[in-house]
DRENRO-352323 format. One record per residue (C-alpha): residue in one letter; chain; residue number from 0; x, y, z. Coordinates in Angstrom, 3 decimals. Layout:
<nodes>
> A; A; NUM; X; Y; Z
...
</nodes>
This chain:
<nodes>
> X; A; 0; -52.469; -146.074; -177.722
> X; A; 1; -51.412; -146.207; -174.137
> X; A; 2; -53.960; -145.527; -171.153
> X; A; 3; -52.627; -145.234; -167.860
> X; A; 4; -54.380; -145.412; -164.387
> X; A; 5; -54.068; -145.524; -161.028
> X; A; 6; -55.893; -145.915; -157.290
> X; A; 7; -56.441; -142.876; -155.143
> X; A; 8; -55.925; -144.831; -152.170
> X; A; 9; -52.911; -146.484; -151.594
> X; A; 10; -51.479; -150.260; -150.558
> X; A; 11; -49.452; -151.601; -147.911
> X; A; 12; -45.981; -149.871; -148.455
> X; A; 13; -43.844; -151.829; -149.209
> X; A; 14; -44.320; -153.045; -152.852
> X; A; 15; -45.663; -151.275; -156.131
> X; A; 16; -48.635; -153.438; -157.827
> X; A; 17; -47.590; -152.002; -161.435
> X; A; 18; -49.871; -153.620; -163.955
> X; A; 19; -48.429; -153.361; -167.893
> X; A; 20; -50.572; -155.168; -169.838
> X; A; 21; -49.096; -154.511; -174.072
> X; A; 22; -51.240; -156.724; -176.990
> X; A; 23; -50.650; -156.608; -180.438
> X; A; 24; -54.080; -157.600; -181.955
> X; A; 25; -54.307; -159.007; -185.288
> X; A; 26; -56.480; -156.009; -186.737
> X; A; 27; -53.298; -154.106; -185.857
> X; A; 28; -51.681; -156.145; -189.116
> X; A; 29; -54.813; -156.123; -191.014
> X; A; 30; -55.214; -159.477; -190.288
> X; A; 31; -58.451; -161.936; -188.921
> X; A; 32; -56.986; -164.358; -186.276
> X; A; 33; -56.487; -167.378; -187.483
> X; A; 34; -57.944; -169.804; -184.773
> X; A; 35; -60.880; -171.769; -184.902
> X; A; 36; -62.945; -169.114; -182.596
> X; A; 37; -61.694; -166.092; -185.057
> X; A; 38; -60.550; -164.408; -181.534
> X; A; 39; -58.374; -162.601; -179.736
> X; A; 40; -57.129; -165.234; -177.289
> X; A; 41; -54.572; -164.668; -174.159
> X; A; 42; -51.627; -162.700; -174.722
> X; A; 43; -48.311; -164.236; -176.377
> X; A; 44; -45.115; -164.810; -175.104
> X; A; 45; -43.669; -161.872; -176.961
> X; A; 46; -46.225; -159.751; -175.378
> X; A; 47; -46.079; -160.915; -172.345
> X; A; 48; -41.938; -160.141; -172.475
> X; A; 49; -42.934; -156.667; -174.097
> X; A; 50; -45.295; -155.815; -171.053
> X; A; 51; -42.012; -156.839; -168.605
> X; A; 52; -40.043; -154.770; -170.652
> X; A; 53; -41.912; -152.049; -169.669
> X; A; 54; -42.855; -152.435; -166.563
> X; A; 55; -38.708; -152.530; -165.836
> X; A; 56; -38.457; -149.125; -167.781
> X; A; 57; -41.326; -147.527; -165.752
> X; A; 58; -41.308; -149.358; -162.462
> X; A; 59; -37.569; -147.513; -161.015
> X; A; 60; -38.715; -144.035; -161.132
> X; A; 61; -41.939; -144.255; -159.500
> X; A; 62; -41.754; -142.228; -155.818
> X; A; 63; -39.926; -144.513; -153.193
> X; A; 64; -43.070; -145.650; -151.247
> X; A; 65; -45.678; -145.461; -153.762
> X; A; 66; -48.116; -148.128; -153.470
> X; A; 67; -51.411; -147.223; -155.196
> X; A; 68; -52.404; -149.686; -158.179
> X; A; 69; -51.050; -148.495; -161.127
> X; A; 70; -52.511; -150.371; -164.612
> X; A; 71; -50.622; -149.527; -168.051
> X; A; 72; -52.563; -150.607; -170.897
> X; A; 73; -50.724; -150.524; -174.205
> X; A; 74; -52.295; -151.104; -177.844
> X; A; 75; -50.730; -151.303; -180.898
> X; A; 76; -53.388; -149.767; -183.281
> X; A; 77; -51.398; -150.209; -186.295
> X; A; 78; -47.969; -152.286; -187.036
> X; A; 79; -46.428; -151.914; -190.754
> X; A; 80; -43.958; -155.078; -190.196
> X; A; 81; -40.485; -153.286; -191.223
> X; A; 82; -40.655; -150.706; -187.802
> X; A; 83; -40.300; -152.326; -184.178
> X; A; 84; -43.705; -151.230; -182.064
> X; A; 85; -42.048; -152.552; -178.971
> X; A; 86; -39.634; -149.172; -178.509
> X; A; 87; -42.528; -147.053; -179.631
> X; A; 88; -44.463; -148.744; -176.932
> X; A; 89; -42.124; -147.540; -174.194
> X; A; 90; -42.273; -144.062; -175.713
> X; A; 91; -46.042; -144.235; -175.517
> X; A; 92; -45.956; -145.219; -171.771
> X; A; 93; -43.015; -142.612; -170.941
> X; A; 94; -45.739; -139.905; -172.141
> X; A; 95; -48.800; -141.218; -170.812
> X; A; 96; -47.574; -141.074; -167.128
> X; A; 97; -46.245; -137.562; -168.170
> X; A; 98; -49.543; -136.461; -169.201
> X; A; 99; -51.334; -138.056; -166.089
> X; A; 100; -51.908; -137.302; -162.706
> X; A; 101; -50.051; -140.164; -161.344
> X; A; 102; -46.715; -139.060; -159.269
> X; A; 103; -43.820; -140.501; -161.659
> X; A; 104; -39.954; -138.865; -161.731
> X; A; 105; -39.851; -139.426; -165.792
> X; A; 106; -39.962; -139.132; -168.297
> X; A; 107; -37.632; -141.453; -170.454
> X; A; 108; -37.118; -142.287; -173.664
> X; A; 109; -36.117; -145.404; -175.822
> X; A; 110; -34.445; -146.769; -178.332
> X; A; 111; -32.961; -150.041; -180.162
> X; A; 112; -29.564; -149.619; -181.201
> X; A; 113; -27.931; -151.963; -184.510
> X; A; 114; -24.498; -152.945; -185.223
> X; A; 115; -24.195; -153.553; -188.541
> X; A; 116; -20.468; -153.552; -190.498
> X; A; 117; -18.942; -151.760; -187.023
> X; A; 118; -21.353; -148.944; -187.342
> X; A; 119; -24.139; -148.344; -185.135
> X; A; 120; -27.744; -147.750; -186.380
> X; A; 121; -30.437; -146.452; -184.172
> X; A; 122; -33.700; -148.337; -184.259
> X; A; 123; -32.714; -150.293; -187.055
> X; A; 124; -35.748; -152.204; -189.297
> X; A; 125; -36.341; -155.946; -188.459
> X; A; 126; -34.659; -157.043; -191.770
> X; A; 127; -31.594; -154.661; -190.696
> X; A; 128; -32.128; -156.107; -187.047
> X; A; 129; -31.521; -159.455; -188.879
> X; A; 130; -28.006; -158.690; -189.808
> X; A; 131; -27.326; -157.355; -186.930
> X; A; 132; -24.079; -158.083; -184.443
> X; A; 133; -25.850; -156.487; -181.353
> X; A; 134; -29.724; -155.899; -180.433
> X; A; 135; -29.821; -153.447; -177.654
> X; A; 136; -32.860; -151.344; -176.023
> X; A; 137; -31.481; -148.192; -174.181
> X; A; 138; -33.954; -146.983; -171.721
> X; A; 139; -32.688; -143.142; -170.629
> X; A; 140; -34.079; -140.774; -168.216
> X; A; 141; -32.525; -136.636; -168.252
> X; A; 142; -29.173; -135.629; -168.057
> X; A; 143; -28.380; -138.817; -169.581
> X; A; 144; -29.368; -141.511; -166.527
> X; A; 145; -29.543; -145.060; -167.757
> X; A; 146; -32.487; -146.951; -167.126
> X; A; 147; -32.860; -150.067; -168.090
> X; A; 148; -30.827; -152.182; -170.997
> X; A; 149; -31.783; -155.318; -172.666
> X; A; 150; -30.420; -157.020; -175.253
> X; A; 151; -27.564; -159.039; -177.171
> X; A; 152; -24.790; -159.173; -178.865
> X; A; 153; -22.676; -161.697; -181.257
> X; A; 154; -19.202; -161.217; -180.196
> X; A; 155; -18.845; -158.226; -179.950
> X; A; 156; -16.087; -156.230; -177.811
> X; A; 157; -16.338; -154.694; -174.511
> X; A; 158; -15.512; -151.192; -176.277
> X; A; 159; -18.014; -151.482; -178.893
> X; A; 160; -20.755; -152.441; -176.585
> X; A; 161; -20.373; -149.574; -173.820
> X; A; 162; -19.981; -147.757; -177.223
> X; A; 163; -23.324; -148.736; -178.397
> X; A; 164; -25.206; -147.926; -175.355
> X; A; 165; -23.638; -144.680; -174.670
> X; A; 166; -25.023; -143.957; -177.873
> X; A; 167; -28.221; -145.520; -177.055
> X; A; 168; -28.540; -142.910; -173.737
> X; A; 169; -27.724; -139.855; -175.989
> X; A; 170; -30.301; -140.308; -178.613
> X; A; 171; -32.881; -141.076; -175.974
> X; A; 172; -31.996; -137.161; -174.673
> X; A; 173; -34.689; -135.708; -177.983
> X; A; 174; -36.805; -137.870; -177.414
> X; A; 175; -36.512; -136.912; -173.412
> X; A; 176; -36.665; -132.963; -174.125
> X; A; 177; -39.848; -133.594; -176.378
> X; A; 178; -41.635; -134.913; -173.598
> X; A; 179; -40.461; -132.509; -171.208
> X; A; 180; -42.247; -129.854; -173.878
> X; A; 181; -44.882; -132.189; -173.843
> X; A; 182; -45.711; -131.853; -169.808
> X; A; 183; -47.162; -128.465; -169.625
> X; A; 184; -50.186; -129.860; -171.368
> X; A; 185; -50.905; -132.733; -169.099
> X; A; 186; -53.257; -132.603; -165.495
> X; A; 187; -51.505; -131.668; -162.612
> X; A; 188; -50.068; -134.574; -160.381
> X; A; 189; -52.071; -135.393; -157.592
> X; A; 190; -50.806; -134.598; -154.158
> X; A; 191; -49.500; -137.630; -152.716
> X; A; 192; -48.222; -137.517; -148.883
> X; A; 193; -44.856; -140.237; -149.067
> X; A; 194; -44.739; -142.918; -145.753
> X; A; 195; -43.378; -141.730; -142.559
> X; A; 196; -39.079; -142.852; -142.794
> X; A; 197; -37.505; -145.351; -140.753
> X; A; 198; -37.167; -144.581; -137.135
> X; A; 199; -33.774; -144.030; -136.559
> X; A; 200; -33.719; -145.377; -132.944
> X; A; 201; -35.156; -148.514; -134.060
> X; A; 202; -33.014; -148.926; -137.147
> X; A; 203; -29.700; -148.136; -135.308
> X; A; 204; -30.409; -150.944; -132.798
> X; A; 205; -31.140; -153.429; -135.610
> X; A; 206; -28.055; -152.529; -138.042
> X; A; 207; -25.892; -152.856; -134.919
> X; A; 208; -27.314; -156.168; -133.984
> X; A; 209; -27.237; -157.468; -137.306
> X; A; 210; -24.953; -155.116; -140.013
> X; A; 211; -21.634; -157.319; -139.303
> X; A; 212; -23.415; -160.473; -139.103
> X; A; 213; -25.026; -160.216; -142.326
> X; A; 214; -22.038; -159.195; -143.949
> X; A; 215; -20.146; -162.402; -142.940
> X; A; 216; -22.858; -164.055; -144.274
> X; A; 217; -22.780; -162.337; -147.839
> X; A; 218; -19.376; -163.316; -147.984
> X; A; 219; -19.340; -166.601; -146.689
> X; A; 220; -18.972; -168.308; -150.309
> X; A; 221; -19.639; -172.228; -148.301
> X; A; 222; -22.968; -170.982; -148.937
> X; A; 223; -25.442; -171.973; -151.982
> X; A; 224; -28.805; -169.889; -152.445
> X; A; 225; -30.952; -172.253; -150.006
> X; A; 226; -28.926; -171.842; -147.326
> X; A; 227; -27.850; -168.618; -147.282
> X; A; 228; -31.561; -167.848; -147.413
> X; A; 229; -31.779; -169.857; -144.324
> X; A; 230; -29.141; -168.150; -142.204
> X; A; 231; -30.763; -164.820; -143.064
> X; A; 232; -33.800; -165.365; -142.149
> X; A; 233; -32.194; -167.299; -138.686
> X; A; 234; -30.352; -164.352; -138.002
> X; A; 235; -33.243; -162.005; -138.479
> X; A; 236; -35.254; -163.997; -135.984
> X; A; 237; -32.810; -164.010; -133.427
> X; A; 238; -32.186; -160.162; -133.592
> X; A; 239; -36.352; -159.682; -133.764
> X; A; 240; -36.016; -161.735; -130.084
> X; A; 241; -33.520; -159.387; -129.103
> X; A; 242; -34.968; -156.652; -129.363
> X; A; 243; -38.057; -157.611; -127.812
> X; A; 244; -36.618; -156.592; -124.569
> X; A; 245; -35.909; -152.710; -125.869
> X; A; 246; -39.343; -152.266; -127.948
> X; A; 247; -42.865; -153.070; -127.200
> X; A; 248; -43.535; -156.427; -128.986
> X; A; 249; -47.170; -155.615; -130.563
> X; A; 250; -47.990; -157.246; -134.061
> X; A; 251; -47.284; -154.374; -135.922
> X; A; 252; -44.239; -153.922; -133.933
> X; A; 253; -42.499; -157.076; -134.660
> X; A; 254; -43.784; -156.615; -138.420
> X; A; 255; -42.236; -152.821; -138.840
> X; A; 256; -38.735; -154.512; -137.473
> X; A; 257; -38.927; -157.188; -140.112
> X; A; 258; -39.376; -154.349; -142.996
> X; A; 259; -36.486; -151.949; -141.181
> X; A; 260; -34.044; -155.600; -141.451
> X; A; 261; -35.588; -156.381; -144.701
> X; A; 262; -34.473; -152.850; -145.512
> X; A; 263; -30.753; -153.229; -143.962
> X; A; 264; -30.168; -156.531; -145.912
> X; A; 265; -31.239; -155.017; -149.001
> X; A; 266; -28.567; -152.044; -148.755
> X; A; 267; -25.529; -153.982; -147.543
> X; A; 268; -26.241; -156.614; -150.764
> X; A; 269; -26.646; -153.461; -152.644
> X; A; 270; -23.453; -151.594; -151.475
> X; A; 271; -21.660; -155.329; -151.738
> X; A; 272; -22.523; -155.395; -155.501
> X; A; 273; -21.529; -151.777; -156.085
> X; A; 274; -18.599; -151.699; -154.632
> X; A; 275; -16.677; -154.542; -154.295
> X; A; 276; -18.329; -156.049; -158.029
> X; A; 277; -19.372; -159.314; -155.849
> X; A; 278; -23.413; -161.042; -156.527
</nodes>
């Protein structure tokens, strides 16, 4: 059982405060806790990993600029011990934001894909999972958009494993179209007015100040994490004194220039990654 709720009123935006909380309570096993209390105590490290799991399959296709608090809580009512509730889990959440109000571009669908004797197995049971020379999870949105993957694999080759999760993305299409079917039924999303964009003036003077700059930083490889942390955030104060000159230096000023560079150093490590295959 998955519940799913969010604020009408929204953050700061600049950050999505996604809450996925997933526990797997004893009763779900037909089992008493074993502790001295005979209680539920805080959540386990596999649930805790569950809940990120989630929250990495949900979290991309929220609106760009979307900032209300968002809470995901997922139960697992009942857990047989051959059938993985994790993948079901994601599943459950996919169609709980479909069926809400809450402004989401899903749904997606899941699944865990097997290797066993060079032939893959979607979802496989845990005592097939055992056997297994890859564990992957295949998060898919429509038209066959990948999502999120996690998992591993026991030396297996490059053409089995793009294999596996291209056949990972097209079983996730069903379980896509069913919740597409499933929509109609669900409350109509809430109107939701997205933040004003960048202004262009302002972010035209600060890519030009900075664009080439940061790039020769990216690439300078002299540089170890600390200090190429450092000579960002140098360089981003000494274009914020720039500017000062060209725009009126209020508080919220200075702090919308830091978001719009924020913004320009995210793209150019983005578009370094993408296409030049450099971290």
């Amino acid at each position: 059982m998955v519940t799913a709720v969010s604020k009408e009123r929204p953050n700061p935006p600049d950050f999505l405060p996604l809450v996925v909380d997933y526990r797997q309570k004893a009763a779900a096993a037909g089992r008493i806790p074993t502790n001295f209390v005979r209680r539920e105590l805080g959540p386990t490290e596999s649930e805790i990993l569950t809940g990120r799991m989630i929250d990495r399959s949900l979290r991309p296709l929220f609106p760009p600029g979307f900032s209300n608090d968002t809470h995901m809580v997922c139960n697992v009512l009942a857990v047989d011990g051959v059938h993985d509730p994790e993948i079901v889990s994601i599943n459950a959440a996919s169609a709980a934001l479909v069926l809400s109000d809450i402004p989401w571009n899903g749904p997606i669908g899941a699944v865990r894909v097997g290797l066993i004797d060079n032939e893959l197995i979607v979802n496989p049971t845990r005592k097939e999972l055992a056997k297994s020379d890859a564990n992957l999870v295949v998060v898919a949105a429509d038209q066959s958009l990948l999502i999120m993957l996690e998992g591993s694999a026991n030396n297996v080759s490059q053409s089995d494993f793009l294999k596996a999760i291209k056949f990972g993305v097209k079983k996730c299409q069903s379980i896509v179209q069913s919740l597409i079917q499933l929509r109609k039924f669900g409350k109509p999303k809430r109107t939701w007015t997205p933040p004003e964009p960048w202004n262009p003036d302002v972010t035209n003077l600060l890519e030009s100040l900075s664009r080439q700059k940061l790039i020769d930083i990216f690439h300078d490889t002299s540089h170890d994490k600390l200090s190429r942390d450092n000579a960002v955030r140098t360089l981003k104060a000494e274009v914020l004194n720039k500017v000062k000159t060209d725009i009126t230096t209020t508080v919220e000023t200075e702090a919308y220039c830091m978001k719009v560079l924020e913004n320009i150093t995210k793209n150019i490590c983005r578009s370094i990654t993408l296409n030049e295959d450099k971290r």
